[in-house]
Backbone as CSV, one residue per row, in Angstrom:
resi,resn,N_x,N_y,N_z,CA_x,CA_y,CA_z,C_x,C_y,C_z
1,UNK,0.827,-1.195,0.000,0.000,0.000,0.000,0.872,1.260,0.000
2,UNK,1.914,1.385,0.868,2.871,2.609,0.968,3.184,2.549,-0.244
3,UNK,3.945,1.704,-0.657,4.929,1.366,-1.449,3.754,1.992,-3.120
4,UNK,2.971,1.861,-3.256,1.739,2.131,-4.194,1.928,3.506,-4.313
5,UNK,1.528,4.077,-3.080,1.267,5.169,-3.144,2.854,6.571,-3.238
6,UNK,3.682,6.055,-3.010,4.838,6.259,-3.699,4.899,6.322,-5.086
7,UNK,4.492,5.376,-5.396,4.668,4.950,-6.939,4.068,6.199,-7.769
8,UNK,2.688,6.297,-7.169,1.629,7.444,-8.015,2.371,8.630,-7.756
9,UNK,3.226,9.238,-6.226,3.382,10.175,-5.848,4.706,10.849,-7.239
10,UNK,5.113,9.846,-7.226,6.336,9.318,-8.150,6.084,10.308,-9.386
11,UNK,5.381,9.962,-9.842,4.234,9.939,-11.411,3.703,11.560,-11.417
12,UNK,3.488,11.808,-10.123,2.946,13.110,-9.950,4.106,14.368,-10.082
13,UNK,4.756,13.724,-9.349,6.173,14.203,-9.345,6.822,14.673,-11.194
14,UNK,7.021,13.826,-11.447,7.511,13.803,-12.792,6.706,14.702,-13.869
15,UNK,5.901,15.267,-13.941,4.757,15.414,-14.629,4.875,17.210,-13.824
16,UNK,4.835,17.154,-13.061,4.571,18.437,-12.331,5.594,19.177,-11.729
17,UNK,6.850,18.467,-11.140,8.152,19.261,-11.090,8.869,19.473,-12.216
18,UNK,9.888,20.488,-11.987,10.789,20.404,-13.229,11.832,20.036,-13.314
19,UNK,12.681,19.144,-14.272,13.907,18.192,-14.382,14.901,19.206,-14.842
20,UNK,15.731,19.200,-13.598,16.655,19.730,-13.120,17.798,18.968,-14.105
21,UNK,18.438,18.047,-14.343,18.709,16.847,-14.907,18.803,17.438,-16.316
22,UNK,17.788,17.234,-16.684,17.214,18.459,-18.705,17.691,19.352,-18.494
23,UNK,17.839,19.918,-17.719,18.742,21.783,-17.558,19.831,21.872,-17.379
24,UNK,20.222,20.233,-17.494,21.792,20.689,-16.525,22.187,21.667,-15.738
25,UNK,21.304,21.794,-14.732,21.736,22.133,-13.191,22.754,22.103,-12.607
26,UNK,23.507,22.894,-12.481,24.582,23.051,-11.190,25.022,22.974,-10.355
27,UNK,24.914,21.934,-9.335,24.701,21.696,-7.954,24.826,22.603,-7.202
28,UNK,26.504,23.300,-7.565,27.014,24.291,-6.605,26.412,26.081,-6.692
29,UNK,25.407,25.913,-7.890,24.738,27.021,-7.899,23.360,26.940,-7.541
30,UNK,22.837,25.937,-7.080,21.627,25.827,-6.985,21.132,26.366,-6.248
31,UNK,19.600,27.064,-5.979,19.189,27.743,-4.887,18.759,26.707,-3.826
32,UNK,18.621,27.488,-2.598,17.711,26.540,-1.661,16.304,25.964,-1.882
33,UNK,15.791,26.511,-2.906,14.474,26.083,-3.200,14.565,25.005,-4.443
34,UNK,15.652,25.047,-5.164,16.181,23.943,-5.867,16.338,22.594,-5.209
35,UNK,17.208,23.194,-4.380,17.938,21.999,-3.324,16.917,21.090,-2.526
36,UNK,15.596,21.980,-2.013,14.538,21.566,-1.387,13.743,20.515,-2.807
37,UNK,13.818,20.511,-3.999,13.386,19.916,-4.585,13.887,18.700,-5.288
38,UNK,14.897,18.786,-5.334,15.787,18.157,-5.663,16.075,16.504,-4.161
39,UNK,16.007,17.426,-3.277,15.786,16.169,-2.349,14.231,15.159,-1.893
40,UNK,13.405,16.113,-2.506,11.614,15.951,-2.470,11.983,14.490,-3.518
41,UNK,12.180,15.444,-4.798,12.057,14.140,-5.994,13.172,12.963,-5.576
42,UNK,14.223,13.007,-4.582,14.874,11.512,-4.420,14.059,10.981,-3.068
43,UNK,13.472,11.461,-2.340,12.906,11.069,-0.939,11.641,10.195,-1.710
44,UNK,11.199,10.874,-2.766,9.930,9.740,-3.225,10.651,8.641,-4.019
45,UNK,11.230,9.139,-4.936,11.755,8.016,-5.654,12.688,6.575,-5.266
46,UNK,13.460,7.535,-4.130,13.634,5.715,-2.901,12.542,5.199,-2.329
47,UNK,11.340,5.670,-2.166,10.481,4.862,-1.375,9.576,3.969,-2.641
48,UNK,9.538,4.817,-3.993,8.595,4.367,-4.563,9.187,3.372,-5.236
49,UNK,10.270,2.984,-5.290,11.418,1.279,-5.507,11.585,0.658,-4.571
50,UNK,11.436,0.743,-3.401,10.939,0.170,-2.197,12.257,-0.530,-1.378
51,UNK,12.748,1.000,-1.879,14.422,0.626,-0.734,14.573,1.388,0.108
């Protein structure tokens, strides 16, 4: 059930944030509100592979 709902959160994610990744992003320039997203989209994406 968690693990599900990860999955969708996942999906939502992808679709509705923006890929940082496609922009080639900067790490060391990134803002804090980058950074805050950037850890959002890996906090779902480990749960929604179920590690």
């Amino acid at each position: 059930m968690k693990q599900s709902f990860f999955k969708l959160l996942a999906q939502v994610n992808r679709f509705l944030l923006p890929s940082f990744s496609k922009k080639q992003l900067d790490l060391s320039k990134a803002s804090k509100f980058q950074m805050a997203l950037i850890g959002w989209r890996y906090f779902v994406t480990i749960r929604a592979l179920g590690q």
